[in-house]
C-alpha distance (Angstrom), angle and dihedral (degrees) to the residues before:
residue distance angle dihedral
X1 . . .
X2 4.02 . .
X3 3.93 108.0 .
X4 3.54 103.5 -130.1
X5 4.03 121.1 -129.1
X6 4.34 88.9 -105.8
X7 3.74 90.3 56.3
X8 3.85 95.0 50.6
X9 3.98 113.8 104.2
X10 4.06 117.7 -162.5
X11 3.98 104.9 -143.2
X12 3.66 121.5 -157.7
X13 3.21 129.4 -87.9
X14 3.88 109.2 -105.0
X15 3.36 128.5 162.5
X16 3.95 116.0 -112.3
X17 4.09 124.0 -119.1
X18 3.84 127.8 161.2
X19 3.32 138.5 -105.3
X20 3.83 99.1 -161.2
X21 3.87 107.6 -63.0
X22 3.97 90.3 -15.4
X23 3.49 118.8 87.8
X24 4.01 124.6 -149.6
X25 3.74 129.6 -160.8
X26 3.54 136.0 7.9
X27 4.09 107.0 59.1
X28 3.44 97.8 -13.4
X29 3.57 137.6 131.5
X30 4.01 108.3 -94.7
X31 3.91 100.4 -104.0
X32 3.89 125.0 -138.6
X33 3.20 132.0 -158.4
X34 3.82 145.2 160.4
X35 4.23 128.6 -161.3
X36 3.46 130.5 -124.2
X37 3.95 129.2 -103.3
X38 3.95 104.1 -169.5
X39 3.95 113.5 101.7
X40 3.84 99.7 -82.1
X41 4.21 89.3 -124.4
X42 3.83 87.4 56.2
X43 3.68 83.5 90.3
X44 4.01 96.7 170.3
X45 3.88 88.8 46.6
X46 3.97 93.6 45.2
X47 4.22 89.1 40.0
X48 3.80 81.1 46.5
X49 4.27 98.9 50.0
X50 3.76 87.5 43.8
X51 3.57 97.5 59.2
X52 3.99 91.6 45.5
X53 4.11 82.7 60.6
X54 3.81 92.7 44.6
X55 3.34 89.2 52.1
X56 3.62 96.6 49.7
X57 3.76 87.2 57.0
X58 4.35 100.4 -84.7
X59 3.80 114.6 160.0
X60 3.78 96.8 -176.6
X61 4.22 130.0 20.0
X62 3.87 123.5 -174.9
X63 3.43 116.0 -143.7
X64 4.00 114.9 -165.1
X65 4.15 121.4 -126.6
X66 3.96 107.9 -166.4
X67 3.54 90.2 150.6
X68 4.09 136.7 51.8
X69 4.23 87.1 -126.2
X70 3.60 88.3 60.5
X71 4.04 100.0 50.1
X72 3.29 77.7 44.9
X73 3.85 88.0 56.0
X74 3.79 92.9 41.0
X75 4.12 97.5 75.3
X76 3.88 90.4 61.6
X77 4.20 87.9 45.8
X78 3.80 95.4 49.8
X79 3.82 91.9 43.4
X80 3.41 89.4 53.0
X81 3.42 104.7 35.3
X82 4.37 121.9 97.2
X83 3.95 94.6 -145.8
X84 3.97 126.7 43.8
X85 3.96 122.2 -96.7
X86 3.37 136.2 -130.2
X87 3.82 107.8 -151.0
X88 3.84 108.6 -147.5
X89 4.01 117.5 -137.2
X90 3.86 137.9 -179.9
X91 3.54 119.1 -170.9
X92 3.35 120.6 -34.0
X93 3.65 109.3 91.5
X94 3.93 95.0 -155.7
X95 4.08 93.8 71.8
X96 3.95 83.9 53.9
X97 3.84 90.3 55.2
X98 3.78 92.3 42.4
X99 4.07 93.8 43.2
X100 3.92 91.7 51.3
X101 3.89 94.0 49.3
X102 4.12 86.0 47.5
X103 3.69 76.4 60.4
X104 3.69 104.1 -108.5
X105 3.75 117.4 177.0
X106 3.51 95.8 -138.0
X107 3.60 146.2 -2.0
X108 3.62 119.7 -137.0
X109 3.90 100.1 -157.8
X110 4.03 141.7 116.5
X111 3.56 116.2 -108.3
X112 3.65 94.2 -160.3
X113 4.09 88.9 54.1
X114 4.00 90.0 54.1
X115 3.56 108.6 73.2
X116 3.84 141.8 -95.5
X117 3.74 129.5 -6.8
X118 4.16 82.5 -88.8
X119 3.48 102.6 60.4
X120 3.79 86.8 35.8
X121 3.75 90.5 63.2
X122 3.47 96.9 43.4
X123 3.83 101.4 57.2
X124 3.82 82.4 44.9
X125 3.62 90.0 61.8
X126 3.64 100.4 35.8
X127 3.99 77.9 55.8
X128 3.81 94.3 60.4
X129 3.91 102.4 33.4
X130 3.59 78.7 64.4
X131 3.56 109.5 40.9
X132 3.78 97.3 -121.8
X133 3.70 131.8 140.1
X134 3.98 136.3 -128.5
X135 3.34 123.8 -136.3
X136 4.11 115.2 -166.0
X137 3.99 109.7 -138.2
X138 3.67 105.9 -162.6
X139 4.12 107.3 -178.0
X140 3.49 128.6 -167.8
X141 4.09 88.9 -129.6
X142 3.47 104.2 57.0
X143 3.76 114.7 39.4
X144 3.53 130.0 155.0
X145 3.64 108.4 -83.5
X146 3.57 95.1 -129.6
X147 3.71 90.8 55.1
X148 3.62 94.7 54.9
X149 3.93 96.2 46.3
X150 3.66 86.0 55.3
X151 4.03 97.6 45.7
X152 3.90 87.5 31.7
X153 4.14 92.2 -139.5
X154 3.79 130.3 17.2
X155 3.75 105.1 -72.1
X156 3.65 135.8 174.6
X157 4.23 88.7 -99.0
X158 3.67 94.0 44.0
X159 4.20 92.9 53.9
X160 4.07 80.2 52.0
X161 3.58 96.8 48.1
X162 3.71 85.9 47.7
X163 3.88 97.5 54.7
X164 3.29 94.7 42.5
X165 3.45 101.3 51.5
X166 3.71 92.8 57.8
X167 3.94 83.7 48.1
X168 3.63 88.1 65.0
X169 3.87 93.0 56.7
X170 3.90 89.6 55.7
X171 3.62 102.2 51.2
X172 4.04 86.9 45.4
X173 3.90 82.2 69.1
X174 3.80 89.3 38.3
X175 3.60 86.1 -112.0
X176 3.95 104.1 156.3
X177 4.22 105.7 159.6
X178 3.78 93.3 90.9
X179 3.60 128.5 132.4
X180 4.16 125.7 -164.7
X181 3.57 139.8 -136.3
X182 3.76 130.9 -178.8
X183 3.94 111.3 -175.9
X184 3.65 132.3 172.3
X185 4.00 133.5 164.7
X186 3.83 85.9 -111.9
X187 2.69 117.4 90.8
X188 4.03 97.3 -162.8
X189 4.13 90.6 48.7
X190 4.21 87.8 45.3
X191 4.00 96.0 52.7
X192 3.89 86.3 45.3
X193 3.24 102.8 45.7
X194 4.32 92.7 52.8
X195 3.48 91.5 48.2
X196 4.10 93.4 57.3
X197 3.78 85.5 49.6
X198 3.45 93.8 51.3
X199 3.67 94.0 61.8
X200 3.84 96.0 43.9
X201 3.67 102.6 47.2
X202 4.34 132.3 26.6
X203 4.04 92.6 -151.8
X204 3.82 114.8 126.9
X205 4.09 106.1 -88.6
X206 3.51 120.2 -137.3
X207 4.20 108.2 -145.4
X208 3.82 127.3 -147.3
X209 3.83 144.5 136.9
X210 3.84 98.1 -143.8
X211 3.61 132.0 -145.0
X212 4.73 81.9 13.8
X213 3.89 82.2 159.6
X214 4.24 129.4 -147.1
X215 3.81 124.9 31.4
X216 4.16 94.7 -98.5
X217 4.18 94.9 29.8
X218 3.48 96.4 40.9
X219 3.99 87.5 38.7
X220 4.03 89.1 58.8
X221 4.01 97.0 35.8
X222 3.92 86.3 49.3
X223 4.09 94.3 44.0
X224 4.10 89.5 53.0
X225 4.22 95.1 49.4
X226 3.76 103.2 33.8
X227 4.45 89.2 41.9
X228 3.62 91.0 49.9
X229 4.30 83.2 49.0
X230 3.60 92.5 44.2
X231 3.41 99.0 40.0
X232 3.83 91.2 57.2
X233 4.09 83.0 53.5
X234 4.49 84.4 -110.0
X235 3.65 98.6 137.2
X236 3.79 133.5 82.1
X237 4.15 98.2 161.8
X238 4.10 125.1 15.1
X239 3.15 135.1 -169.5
X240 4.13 123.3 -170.4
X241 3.75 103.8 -138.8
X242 4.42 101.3 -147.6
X243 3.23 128.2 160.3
X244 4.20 92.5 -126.4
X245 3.71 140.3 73.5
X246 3.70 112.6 -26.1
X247 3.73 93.6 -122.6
X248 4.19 83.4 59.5
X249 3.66 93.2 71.1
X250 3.91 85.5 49.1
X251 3.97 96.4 59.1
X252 3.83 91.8 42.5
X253 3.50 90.9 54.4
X254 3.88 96.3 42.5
X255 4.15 83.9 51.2
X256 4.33 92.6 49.7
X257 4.08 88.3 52.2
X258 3.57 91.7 43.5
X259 3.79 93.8 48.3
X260 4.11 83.6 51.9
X261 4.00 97.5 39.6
X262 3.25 86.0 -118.9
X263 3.75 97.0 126.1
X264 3.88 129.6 -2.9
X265 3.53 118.9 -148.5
X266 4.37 133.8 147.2
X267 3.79 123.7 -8.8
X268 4.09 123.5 -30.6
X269 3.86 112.6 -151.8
X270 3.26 117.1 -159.3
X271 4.17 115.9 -172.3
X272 3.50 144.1 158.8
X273 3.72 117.6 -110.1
X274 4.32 82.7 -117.3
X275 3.88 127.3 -131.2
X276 3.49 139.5 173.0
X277 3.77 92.9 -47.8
X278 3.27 91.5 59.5
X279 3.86 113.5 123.0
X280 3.98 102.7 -161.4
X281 3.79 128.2 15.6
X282 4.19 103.2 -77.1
X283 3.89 100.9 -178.8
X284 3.77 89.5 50.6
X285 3.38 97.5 44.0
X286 3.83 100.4 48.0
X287 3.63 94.2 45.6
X288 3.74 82.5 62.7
X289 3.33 103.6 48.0
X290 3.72 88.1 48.5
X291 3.38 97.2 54.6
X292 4.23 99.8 37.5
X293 4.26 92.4 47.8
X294 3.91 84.2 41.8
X295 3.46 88.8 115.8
X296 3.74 101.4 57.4
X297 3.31 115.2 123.7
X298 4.18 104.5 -179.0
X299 4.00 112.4 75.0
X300 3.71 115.8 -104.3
X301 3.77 128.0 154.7
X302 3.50 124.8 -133.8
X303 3.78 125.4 -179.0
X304 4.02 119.2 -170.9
X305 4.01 113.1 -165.7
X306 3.69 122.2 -170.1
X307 4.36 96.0 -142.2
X308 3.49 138.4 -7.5
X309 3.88 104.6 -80.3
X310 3.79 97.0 98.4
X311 3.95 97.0 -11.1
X312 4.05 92.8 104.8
X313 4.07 90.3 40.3
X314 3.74 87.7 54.3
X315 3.55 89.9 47.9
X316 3.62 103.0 63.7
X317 3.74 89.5 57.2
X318 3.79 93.1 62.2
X319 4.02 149.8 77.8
X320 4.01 86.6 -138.9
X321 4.10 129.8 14.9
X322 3.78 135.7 -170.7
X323 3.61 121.0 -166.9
X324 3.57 121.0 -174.1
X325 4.21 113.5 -124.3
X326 4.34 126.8 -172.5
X327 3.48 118.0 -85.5
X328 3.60 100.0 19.9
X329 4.00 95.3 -57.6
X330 4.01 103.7 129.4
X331 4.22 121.5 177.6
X332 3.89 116.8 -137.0
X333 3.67 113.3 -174.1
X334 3.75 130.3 -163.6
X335 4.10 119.7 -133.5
X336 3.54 88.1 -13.3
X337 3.76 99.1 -47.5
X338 4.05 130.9 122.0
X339 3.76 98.8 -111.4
X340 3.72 120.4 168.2
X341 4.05 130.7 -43.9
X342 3.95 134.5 -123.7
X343 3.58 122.6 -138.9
X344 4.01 119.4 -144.9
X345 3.67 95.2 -21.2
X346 3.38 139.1 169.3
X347 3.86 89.8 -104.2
X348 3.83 104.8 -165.3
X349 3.84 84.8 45.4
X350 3.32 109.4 53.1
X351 4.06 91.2 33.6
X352 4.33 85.0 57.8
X353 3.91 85.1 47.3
X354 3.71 101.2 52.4
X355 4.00 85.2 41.5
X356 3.94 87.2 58.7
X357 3.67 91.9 43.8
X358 3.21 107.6 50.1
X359 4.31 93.3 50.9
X360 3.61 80.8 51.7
X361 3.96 95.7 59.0
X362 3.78 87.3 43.2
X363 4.07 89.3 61.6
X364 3.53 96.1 47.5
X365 3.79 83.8 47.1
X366 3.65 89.4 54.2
């Protein structure tokens, strides 16, 4: 379908770095990813949670390294691992230099939390012997304490301050493949905070409202600060921050860019909330669809409308449509189009078959 001129969102200019075979910023694709919470030298359980996410459509994971056993551990994972990972590192300096020689693709770290100008430097060139990226993770909880006796409370300009000063120590070692984040819990002190960095520097931003909470809460809280971000194009990277299954945060974010048009990826219901014109049981029969085309990867929209009120408007708008008819005689259209109707079928079932057949005559079209 044409995108029309009111759906189009202008991103930010960013400049683009990699994270190993991914790049981030500039024209690319807005990337998602999630992070791992099995013990990092639980390598089967860690290999195991990262391919759940890749499955669900991740294009970067972060796996954290507070100890020497798990950058240890973190060779074996990146070896084995489809998509690149970040390792995640606070404070000492020498799991940085032992997660870039594993062959990390980035470090999310500090510089200025890490030490003296030494260990600073060496990290930094441990970083560029082996091609990997940085990614500064300023957080609302933990800022410097100097910072927050100046600003009083983490505020928008102190999370800048913050970023930037760590920016500074990169470029002194000519260290340019950096990426940013500035998260907070608040939503209102998050949003601000990424839209005064956006103005002051053109490196790739990395959005997220941290610490957003359970699937549905943190869902909603999440949807509100990263759509106002992405909606004012300030976003190169995202993470949804949920307290849930890694590969949660994954479909929430695939369902915010989709809802934007920012990216397109795995089935799009759209439904009516049903009521007593409703000709076949909606809720029930969404919920499986959802869950039995789950697995689709390739974008296709499907909208499922209990009667013929808005059913045929609904329709037009999508790959696939189901209108519920009287006595068990339902429409489904194709691209917008009236194309045949079923007669007392099993709707969810033959709506998930026609789904699967119709991506399979697009690859043998292909």
């Amino acid at each position: 379908m044409n995108i029309r001129p009111y759906r189009q969102i202008e991103r930010r200019k960013s400049r683009k770095i990699r994270v190993g075979n991914i790049f981030v910023g500039g024209d690319s694709p807005i990337s998602v990813q999630t992070m791992t919470n099995t013990k990092t030298t639980d390598i089967d359980a860690t290999l195991k949670q990262i391919n759940t996410c890749v499955d669900a459509g991740a294009d970067i994971i972060r796996v954290s390294c507070p100890d020497k056993e798990s950058t240890s551990a973190l060779k074996t994972i990146i070896n084995s691992s489809s998509i690149p990972i970040i390792a995640d590192i606070h404070f000492h300096y020498l799991r940085a230099v032992e997660a870039a020689d594993a062959g990390a693709a980035c470090l999310r770290i500090n510089p200025g939390n890490i030490g003296n100008s030494n260990k600073v430097k060496e990290v930094i060139n441990a970083a560029k012997q082996n091609n990997t990226s940085i990614r500064i993770g300023v957080n609302a909880g933990s800022l410097e304490k100097n910072i927050l006796d100046k600003y009083g409370e983490p505020s928008p300009e102190a999370l800048v301050e913050s970023a930037l000063r760590h920016v500074r120590i990169l470029k002194e070692y000519d260290f340019h493949d950096y990426k940013i984040s500035v998260k907070a819990s608040d939503v209102f002190l998050a949003v601000a905070a990424y839209t005064q960095l956006a103005e002051l520097d053109n490196c790739p931003l990395h959005i997220g409202i941290t610490e957003a909470g359970s699937l549905r809460s943190g869902t909603v809280k999440s949807s509100i600060g990263l759509g106002n971000l992405l909606w004012a194009g300030i976003g190169d990277t995202m993470r949804v921050s949920l307290s849930a299954h890694p590969s949660e945060e994954i479909k929430v974010a695939y369902e915010m860019l989709k809802s934007l048009g920012l990216r397109r990826r795995g089935v799009t219901v759209i439904s009516c909330p049903s009521c007593a014109r409703q000709q076949f049981d909606v809720i029930k029969t969404v919920q499986e669809v959802e869950e039995r085309l789950e697995h689709i990867s390739e974008s296709i929209t499907v909208s499922i409308i209990g009667c013929v009120v808005n059913g045929p408007g609904e329709a037009k708008e999508t790959d696939i449509g189901l209108t519920g008819g009287g006595k068990g005689a339902h429409q489904i259209y194709v691209n917008g189009i009236t194309d045949h109707i079923i007669r007392n079928e099993n709707v969810a079932d033959y709506i998930v078959n026609f789904v699967l057949k119709k991506l399979e005559q697009k690859k043998l079209i292909r």
